[in-house]
VOGU-3710 file (C-alpha; in Angstrom, 3 decimals, decimal comma):
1> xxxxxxxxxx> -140,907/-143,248/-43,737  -139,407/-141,245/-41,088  -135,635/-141,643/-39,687  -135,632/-143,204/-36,356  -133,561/-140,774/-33,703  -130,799/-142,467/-31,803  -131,086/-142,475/-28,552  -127,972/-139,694/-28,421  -130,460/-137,253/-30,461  -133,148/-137,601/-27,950
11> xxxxxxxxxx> -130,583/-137,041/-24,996  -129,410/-133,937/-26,998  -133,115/-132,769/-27,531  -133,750/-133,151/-23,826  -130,824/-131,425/-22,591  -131,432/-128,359/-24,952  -135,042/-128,390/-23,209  -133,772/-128,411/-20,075  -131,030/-125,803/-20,538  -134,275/-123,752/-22,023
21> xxxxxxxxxx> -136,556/-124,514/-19,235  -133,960/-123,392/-16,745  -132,931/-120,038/-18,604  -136,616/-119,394/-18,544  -137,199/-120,250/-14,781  -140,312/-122,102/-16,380  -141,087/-125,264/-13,833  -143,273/-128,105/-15,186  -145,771/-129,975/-13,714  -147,738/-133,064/-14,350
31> xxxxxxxxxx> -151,206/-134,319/-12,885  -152,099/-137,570/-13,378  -155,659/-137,385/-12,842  -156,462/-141,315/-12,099  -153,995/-141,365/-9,526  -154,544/-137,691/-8,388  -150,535/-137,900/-8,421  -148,761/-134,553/-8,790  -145,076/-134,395/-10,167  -143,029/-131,695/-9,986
41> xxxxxxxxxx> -140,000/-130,916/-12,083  -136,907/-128,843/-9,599  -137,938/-125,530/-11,247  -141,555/-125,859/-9,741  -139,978/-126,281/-6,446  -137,633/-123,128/-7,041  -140,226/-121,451/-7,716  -141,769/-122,391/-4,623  -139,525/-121,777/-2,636  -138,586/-125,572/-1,461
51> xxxxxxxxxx> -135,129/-127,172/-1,791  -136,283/-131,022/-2,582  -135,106/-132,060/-6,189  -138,061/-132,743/-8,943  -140,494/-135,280/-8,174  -143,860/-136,676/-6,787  -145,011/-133,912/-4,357  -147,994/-133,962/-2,160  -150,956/-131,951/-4,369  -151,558/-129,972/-0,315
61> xxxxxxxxxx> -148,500/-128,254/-0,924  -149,612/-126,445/-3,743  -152,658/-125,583/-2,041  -151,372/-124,739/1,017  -148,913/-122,126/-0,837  -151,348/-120,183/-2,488  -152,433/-117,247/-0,567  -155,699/-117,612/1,094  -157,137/-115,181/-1,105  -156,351/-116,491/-4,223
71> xxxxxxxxxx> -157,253/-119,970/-3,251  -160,849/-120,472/-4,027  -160,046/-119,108/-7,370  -157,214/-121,258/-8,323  -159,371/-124,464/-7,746  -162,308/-123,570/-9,041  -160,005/-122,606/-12,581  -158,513/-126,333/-12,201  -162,066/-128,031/-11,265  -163,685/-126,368/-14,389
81> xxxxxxxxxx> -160,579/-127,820/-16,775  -160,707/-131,383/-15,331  -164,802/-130,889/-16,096  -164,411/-129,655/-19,186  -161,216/-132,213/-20,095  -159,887/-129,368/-21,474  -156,815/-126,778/-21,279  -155,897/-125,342/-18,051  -155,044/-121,802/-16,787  -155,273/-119,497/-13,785
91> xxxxxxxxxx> -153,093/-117,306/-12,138  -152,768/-116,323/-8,497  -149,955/-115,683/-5,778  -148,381/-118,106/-3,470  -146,834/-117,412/0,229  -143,012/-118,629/0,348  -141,325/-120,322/3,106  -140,153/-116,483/4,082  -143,418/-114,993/3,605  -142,472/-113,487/0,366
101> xxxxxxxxxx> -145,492/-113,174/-2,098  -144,969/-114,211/-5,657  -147,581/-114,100/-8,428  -147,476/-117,188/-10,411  -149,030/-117,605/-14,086  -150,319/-121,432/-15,017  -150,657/-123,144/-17,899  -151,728/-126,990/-18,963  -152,508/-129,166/-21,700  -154,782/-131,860/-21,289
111> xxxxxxxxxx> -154,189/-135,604/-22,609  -156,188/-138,423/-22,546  -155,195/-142,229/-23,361  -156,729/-144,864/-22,519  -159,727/-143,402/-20,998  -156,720/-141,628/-18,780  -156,767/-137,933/-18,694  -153,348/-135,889/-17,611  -152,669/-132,392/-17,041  -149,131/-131,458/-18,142
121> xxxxxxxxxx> -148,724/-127,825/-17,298  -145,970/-125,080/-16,882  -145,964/-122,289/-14,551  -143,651/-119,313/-14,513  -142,894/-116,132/-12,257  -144,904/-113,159/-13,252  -144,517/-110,799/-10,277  -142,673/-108,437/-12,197  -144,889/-108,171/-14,913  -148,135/-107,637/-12,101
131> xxxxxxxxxx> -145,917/-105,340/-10,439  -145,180/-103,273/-13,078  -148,624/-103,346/-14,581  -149,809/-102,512/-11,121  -147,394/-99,442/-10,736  -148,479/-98,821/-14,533  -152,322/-98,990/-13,137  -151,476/-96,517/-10,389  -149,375/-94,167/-12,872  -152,693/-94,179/-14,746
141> xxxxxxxxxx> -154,913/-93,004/-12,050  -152,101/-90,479/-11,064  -152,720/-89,349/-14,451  -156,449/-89,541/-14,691  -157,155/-88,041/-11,543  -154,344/-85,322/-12,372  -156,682/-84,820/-15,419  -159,428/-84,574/-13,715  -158,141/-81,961/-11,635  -156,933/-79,774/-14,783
151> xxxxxxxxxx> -160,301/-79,944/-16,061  -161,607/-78,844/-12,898  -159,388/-76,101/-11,989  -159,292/-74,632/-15,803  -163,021/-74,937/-15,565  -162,578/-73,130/-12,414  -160,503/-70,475/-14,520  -163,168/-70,548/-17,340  -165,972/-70,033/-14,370  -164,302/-66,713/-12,688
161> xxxxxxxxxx> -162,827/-65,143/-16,522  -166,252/-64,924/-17,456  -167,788/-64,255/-13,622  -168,055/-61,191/-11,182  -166,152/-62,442/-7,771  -168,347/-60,179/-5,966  -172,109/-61,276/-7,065  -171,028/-64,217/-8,662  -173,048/-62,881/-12,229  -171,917/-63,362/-15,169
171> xxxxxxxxxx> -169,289/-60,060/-16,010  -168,810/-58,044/-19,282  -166,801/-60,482/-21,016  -169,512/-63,133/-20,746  -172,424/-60,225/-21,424  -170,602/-59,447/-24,874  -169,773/-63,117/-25,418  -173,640/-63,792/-25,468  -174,899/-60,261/-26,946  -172,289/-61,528/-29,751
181> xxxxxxxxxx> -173,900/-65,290/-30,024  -177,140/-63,729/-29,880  -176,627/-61,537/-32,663  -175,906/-64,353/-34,836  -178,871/-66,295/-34,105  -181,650/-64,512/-36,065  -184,472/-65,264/-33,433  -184,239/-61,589/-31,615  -187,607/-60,050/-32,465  -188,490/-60,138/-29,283
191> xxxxxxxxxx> -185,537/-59,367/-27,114  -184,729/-56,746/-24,607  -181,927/-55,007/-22,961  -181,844/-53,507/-19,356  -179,031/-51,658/-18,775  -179,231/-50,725/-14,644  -176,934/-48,688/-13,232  -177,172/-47,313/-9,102  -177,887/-43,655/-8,538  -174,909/-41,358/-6,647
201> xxxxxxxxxx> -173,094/-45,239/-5,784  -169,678/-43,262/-5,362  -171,120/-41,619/-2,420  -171,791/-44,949/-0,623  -167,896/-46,111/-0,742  -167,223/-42,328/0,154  -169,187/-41,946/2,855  -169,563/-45,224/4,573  -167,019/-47,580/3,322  -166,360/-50,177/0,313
211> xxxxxxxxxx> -167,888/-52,718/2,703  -171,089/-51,386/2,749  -170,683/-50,576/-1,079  -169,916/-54,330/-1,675  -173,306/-55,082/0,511  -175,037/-53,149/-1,417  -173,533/-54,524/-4,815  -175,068/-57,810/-3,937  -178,006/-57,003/-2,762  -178,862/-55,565/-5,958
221> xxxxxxxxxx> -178,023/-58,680/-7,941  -179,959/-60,606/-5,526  -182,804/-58,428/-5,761  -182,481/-58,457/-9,664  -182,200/-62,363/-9,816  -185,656/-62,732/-7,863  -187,492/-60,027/-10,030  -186,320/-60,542/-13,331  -188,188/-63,347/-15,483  -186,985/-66,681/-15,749
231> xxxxxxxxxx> -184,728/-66,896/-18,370  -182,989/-63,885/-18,197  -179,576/-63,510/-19,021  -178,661/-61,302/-16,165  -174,710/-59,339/-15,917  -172,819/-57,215/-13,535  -171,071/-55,483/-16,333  -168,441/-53,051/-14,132  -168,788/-51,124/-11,385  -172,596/-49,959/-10,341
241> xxxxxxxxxx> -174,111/-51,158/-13,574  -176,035/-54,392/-14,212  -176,892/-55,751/-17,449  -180,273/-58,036/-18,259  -181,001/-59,381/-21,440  -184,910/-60,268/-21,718  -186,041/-63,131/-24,580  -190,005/-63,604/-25,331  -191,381/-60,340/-23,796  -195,508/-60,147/-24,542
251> xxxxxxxxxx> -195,192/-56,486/-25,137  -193,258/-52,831/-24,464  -196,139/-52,450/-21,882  -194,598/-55,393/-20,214  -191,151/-54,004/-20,263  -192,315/-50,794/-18,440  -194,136/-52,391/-15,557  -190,699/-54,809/-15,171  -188,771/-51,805/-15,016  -191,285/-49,965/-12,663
261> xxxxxxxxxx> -191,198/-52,990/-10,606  -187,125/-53,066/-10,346  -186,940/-49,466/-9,309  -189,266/-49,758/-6,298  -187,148/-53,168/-5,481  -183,493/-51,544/-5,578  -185,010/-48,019/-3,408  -185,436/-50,607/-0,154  -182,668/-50,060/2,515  -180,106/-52,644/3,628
271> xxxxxxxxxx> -178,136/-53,406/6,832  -174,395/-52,783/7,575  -172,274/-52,806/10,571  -172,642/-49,300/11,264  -176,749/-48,748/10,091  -179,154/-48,413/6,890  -178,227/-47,940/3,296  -180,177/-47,165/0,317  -179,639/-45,931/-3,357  -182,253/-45,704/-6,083
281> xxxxxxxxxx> -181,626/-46,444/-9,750  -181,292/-45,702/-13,176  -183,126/-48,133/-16,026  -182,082/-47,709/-19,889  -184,108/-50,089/-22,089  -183,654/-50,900/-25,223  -185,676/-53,817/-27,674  -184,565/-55,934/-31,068  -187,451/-53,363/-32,126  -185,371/-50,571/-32,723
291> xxxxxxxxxx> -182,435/-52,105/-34,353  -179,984/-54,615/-34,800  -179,054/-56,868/-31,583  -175,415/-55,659/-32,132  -177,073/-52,098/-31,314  -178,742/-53,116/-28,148  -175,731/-51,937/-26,062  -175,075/-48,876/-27,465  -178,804/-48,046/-27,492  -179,744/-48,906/-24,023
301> xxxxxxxxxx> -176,342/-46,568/-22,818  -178,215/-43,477/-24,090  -181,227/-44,334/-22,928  -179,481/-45,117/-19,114  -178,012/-41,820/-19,447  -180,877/-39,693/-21,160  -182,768/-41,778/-17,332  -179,839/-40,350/-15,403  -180,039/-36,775/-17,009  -183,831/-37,049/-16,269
311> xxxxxxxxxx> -183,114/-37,036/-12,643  -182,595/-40,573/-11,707  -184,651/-42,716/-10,686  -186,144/-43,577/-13,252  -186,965/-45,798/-17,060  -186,115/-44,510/-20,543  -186,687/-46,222/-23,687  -184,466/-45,937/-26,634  -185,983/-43,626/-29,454  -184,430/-42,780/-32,709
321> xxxxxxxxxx> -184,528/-38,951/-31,619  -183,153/-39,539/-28,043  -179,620/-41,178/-30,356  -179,824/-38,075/-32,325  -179,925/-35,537/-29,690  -176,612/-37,497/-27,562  -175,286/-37,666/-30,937  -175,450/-34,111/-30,979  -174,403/-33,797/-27,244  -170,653/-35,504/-28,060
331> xxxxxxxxxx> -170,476/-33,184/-31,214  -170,823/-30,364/-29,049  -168,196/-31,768/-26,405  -166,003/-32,844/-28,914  -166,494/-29,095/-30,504  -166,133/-27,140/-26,681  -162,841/-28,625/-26,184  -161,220/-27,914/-29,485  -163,024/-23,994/-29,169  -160,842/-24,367/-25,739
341> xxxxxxxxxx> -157,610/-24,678/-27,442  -158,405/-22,231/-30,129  -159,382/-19,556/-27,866  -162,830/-19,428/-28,976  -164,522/-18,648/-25,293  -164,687/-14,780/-24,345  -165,551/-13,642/-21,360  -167,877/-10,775/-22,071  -169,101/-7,655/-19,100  -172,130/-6,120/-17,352
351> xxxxxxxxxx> -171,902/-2,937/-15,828  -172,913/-2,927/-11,734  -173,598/0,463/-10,965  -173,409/2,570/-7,707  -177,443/2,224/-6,279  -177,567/5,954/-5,766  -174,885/7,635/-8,286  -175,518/5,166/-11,144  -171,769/5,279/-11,788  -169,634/2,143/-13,047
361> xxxxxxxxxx> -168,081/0,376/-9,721  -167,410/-3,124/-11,323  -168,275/-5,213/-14,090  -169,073/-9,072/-13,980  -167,177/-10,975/-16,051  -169,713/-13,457/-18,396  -168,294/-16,769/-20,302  -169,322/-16,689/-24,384  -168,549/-18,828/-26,905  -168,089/-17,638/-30,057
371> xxxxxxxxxx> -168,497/-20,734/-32,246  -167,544/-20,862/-35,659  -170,813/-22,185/-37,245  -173,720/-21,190/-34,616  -172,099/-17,889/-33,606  -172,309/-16,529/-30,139  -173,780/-19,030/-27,451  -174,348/-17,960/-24,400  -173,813/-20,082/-20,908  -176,611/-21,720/-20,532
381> xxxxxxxxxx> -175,736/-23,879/-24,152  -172,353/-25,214/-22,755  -171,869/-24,964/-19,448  -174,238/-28,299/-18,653  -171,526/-29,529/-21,231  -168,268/-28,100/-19,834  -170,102/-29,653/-16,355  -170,444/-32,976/-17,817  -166,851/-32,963/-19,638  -164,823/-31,561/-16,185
391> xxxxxxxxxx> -163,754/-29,026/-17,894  -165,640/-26,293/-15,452  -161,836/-25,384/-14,012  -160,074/-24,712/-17,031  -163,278/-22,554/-18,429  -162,908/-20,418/-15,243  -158,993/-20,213/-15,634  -159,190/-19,379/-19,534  -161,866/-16,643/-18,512  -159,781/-15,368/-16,319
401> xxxxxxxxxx> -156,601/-14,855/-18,023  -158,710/-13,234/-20,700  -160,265/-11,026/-18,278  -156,648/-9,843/-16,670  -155,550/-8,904/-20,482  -158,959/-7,103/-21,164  -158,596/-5,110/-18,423  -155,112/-3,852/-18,706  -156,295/-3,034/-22,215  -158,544/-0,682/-21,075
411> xxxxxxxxxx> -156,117/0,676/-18,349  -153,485/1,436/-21,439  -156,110/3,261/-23,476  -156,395/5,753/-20,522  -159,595/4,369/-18,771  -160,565/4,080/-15,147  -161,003/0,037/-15,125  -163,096/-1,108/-12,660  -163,364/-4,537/-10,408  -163,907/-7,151/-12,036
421> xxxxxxxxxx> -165,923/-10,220/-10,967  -165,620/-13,979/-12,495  -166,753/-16,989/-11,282  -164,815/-19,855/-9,813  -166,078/-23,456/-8,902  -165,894/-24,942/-5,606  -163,481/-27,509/-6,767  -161,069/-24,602/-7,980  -161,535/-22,976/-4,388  -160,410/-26,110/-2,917
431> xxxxxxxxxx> -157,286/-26,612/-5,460  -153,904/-26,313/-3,363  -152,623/-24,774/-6,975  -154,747/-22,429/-7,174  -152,736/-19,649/-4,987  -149,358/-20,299/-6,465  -151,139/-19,965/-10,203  -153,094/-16,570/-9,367  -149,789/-14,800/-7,846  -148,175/-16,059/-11,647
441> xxxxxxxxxx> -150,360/-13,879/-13,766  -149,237/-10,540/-11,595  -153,034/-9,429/-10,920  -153,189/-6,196/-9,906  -154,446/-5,734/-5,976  -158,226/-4,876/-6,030  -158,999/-5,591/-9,387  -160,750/-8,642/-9,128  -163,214/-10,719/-7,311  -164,030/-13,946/-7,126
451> xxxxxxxxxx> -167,727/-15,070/-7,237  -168,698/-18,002/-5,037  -172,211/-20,013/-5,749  -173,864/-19,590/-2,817  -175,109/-23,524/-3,335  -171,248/-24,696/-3,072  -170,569/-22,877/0,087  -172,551/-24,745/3,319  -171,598/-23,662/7,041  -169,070/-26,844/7,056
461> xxxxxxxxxx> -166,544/-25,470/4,883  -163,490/-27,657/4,268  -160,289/-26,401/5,415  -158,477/-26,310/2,265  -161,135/-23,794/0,438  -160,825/-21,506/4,215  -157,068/-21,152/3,079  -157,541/-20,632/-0,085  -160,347/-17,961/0,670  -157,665/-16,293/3,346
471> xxxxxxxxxx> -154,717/-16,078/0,580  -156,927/-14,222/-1,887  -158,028/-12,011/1,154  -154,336/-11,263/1,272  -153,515/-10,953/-2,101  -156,445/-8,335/-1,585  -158,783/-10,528/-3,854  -162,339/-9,843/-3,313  -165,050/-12,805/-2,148  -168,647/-12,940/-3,432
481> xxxxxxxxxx> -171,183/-14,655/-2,443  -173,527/-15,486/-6,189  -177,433/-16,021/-6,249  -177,617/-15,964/-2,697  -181,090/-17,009/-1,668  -180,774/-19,676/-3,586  -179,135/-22,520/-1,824  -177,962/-23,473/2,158  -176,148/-20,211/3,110  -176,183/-19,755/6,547
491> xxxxxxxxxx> -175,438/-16,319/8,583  -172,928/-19,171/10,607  -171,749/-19,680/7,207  -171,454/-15,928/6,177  -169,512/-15,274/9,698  -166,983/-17,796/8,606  -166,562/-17,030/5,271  -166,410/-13,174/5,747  -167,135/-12,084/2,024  -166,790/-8,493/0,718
501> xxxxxxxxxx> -170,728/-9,213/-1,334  -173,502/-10,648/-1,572  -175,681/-11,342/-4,827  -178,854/-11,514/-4,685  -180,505/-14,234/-6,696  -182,321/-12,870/-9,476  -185,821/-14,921/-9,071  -186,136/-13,190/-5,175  -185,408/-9,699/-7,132  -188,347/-9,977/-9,824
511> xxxxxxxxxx> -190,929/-10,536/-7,616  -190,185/-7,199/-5,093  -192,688/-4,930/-7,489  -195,597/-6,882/-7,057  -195,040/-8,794/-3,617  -195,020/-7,381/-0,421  -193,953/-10,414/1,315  -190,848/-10,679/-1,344  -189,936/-6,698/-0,194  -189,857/-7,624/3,110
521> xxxxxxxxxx> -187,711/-10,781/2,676  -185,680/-8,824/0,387  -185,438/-6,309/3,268  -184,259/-8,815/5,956  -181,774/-9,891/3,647  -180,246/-6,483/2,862  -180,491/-5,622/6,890  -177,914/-9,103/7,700  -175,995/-8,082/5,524  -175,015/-4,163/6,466
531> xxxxxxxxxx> -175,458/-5,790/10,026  -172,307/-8,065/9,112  -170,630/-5,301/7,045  -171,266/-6,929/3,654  -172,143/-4,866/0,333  -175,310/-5,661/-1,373  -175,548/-6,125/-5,125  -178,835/-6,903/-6,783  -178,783/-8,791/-10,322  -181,288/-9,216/-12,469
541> xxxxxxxxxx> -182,846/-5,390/-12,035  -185,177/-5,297/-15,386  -186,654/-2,245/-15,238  -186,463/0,942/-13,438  -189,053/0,643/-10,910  -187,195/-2,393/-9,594  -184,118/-0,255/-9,502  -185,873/2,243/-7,585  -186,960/-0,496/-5,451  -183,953/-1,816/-4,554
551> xxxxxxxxxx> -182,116/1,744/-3,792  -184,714/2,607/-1,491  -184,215/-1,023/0,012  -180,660/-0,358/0,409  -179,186/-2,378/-1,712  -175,464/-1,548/-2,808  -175,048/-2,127/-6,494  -177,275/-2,476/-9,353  -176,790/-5,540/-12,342  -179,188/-6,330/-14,773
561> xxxxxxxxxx> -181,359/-5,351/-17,948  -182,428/-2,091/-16,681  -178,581/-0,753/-16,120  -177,238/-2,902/-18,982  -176,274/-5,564/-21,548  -173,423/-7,917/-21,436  -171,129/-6,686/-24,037  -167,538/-7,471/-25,503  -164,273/-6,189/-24,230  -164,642/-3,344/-26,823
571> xxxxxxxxxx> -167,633/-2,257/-26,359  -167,212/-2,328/-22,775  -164,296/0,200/-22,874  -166,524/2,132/-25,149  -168,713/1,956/-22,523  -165,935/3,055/-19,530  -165,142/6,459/-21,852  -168,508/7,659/-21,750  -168,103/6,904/-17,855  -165,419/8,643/-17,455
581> xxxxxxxx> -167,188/11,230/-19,368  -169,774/11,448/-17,189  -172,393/10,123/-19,698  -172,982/6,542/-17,975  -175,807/7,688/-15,640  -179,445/6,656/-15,465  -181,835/8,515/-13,219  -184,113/6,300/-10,246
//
């Protein structure tokens, strides 16, 4: 049997509760639900907001403090517990007296006795904690939409690292990311690699602008996009080139008429601001056929450049003896500029001969190489390769130098040395060193002239090169003009240029024994000439009727076959003795 509390215990209970409720700011509430009376303890009406003690309130001024709003929803929550007979709860936010907004949280219990049913219910202030879980809320979407905006902009990173800003193609980074992916995949049999680059696209930018070079840049990814087959993985790769890797082709046949197709395409003109440009291009194909897909790229370079070599304009495929042959190409660069530094290019001379006295009056000096495994090569095996290395200058200026020494040689050994002749390219003409380096090497005035290629000298000759052409004039440094007849030479040009000789090309000499029509061109030419006070020296004279020929013609000097070999520095002085001796003469 329980102990029966005194009525001091209960009062002790009740004030702990009530020193509890108030700490807590928790007001109570009961709803007697025969009656539809509503008591109020003095923390409900703290809470809202009204100064009358605890006690029976009016149920309309609970619902005429909740906001508007909330009101539907706080009803219906009590309606559905006094239909169910069950507990209560429902929160919502009530208007104060000052038109402050609180957010209230409510709780009941419900009792029944005696077929009466009561709600007795607590409600506390909660604005804080919606407050806080609404600035929490906020803080989130901050943070989600900041997220958002990361992924976006690093996907916006990702997009242009592996994009061209210009055609908007995928660049080399993403090409070699997916030649790389594709390599691991094993299904390749039947995939292709276009490697496009433009034909002469430096002279665009040069001559009309980057604008119109960017123009053009995009229309050729445009027209590549519309002619290439769906499914191609299509690049800029760098500058003028273009990269398109082609899955599921039906055949190599295929692959020709694509690229056939894509060179007519990229030859039509476009539109800039100031007119019409145009450029054709170079194809280099390459297939899983001949190799490994990590191959494809080296493969389809040669085969761009072997199209490029070809004369542009043009498709090559990849072949297993085009490799070799570049392979052998870079061998030989590699091996011309080491033979550079080890001093293995000579120049080596041929006689020109007075037309009429058949005496020595120059020599021309002639690069050879003498390699250490193949022996003596002569131009035409390294100067497309000097050419494609820029290396034509320094060729020139070792031949040169070499040429000075020779020729003193032969002055110390008691000799009569004649004029010598070298070459010099048009970009060493134009070379603002070029003047201060000649006067170093102490050349001796009229010992040497400089032979021009007719095909580098046009009537609008830039003003640097006209300098340069007036200091060696001064320095009393002979200009020739080489295999005229060959090129754009103009008598304009000739007038402005003013040069001691002119050469005539070889192929307009051979002819002159059988052609009547070539002896009178050759003629005309000879007849400018005296008429602008220039000597006239014929090269390649074969044989002694075109030396005849040519005398009668009146040409100058005689170089060729038929007067004689090129031939070292020794045997050239050899040669200059027996001159001096009176035993270099040939009869007409």
């Amino acid at each position: 049997m329980k102990p029966v509390r005194s009525e001091q215990e209960y009062q002790s209970i009740l004030r702990r509760l009530e020193l509890a409720l108030d700490a807590s700011r928790i007001g109570v509430w009961e709803h007697d639900l025969s009656t539809d009376v509503l008591t109020w303890d003095e923390q409900m009406f703290r809470l809202y907001g009204r100064a009358k003690p605890g006690g029976v309130v009016d149920s309309s001024l609970w619902s005429n403090a909740i906001h508007p709003e909330d009101l539907a929803g706080a009803k219906a929550d009590f309606a559905d517990a006094v239909r169910r007979r069950n507990d209560y709860s429902s929160e919502y936010r009530i208007l104060l007296p000052d038109g402050a907004v609180r957010h209230l949280r409510s709780r009941a219990r419900y009792f029944e006795e005696n077929g009466k049913g009561t709600f007795i219910g607590a409600e506390w202030d909660v604005t804080a904690d919606v407050e806080l879980n609404r600035e929490l809320s906020e803080q989130t979407r901050i943070a989600e939409r900041r997220a958002e905006a990361l992924e976006e902009t690093a996907a916006r990173i990702e997009h242009a690292a592996a994009h061209d800003y210009l055609t908007g193609l995928p660049n080399r980074r993403f090409f070699d990311r997916k030649l790389t992916e594709l390599s691991g995949s094993g299904d390749t049999a039947k995939l292709a690699l276009f490697h496009i680059g433009l034909d002469r696209f430096a002279m665009v930018n040069d001559l009309v602008g980057h604008d119109a070079g960017d123009r053009l840049l995009k229309a050729t990814a445009a027209v590549l996009a519309d002619q290439l087959p769906e499914g191609t993985f299509l690049a800029r790769i760098g500058g003028d080139e273009f990269a398109a890797l082609i899955g599921n082709f039906p055949s190599v046949d295929s692959l020709r008429k694509l690229a056939d197709q894509l060179l007519e395409s990229l030859k039509r003109p476009i539109w800039h601001s100031e007119g019409m440009i145009s450029v054709t291009a170079s194809i280099g194909i390459a297939s899983a056929h001949s190799g490994r897909v990590s191959n494809l790229w080296a493969e389809s370079d040669i085969a761009l450049m072997r199209a490029k070599r070809g004369g542009r304009n043009r498709a090559d495929f990849f072949s297993a003896q085009m490799k070799a042959q570049i392979n052998s190409e870079r061998r030989l660069a590699d091996q011309f500029a080491r033979g550079l530094e080890r001093g293995e290019f000579v120049p080596f001379y041929q006689a020109q001969v007075d037309a009429r006295t058949r005496r020595i009056v120059g020599v021309e000096a002639l690069a050879r190489w003498r390699h250490p495994k193949r022996g003596l090569l002569a131009p035409g095996e390294f100067l497309g390769t000097a050419a494609g290395l820029g290396m034509l200058e320094e060729l020139d200026a070792t031949i040169l130098r070499q040429t000075l020494l020779d020729r003193k040689s032969w002055t110390r050994n008691g000799v009569r040395a004649p004029k010598v002749a070298v070459n010099v390219s048009a970009a060493r003409l134009s070379d603002v060193s070029l003047i201060p380096e000649l006067k170093a090497l102490d050349i001796e005035p009229g010992s040497l002239s400089f032979e021009l290629l007719e095909t580098i000298f046009l009537d609008e000759i830039e003003d640097g090169m006209l300098a340069n052409v007036s200091a060696l004039k001064s320095m009393f440094i002979d200009i020739e003009v080489d295999d005229f007849g060959s090129g754009h030479a103009s008598i304009i040009g000739l007038m402005k240029l003013k040069p001691r000789r002119l050469k005539i090309d070889r192929r307009l000499v051979k002819p002159i024994t059988t052609s009547r029509e070539q002896k009178r061109l050759l003629r005309s030419i000879v007849e400018i000439a005296k008429a602008l006070g220039i000597e006239v020296v014929a090269e390649g004279v074969e044989t002694q009727e075109h030396a005849r020929l040519l005398t009668r013609l009146g040409c100058d000097v005689l170089q060729g076959y038929a007067i004689a070999y090129p031939v070292s520095a020794e045997d050239m002085l050899d040669a200059l003795i027996e001159a001096d001796e009176g035993k270099f003469l040939t009869e007409a």
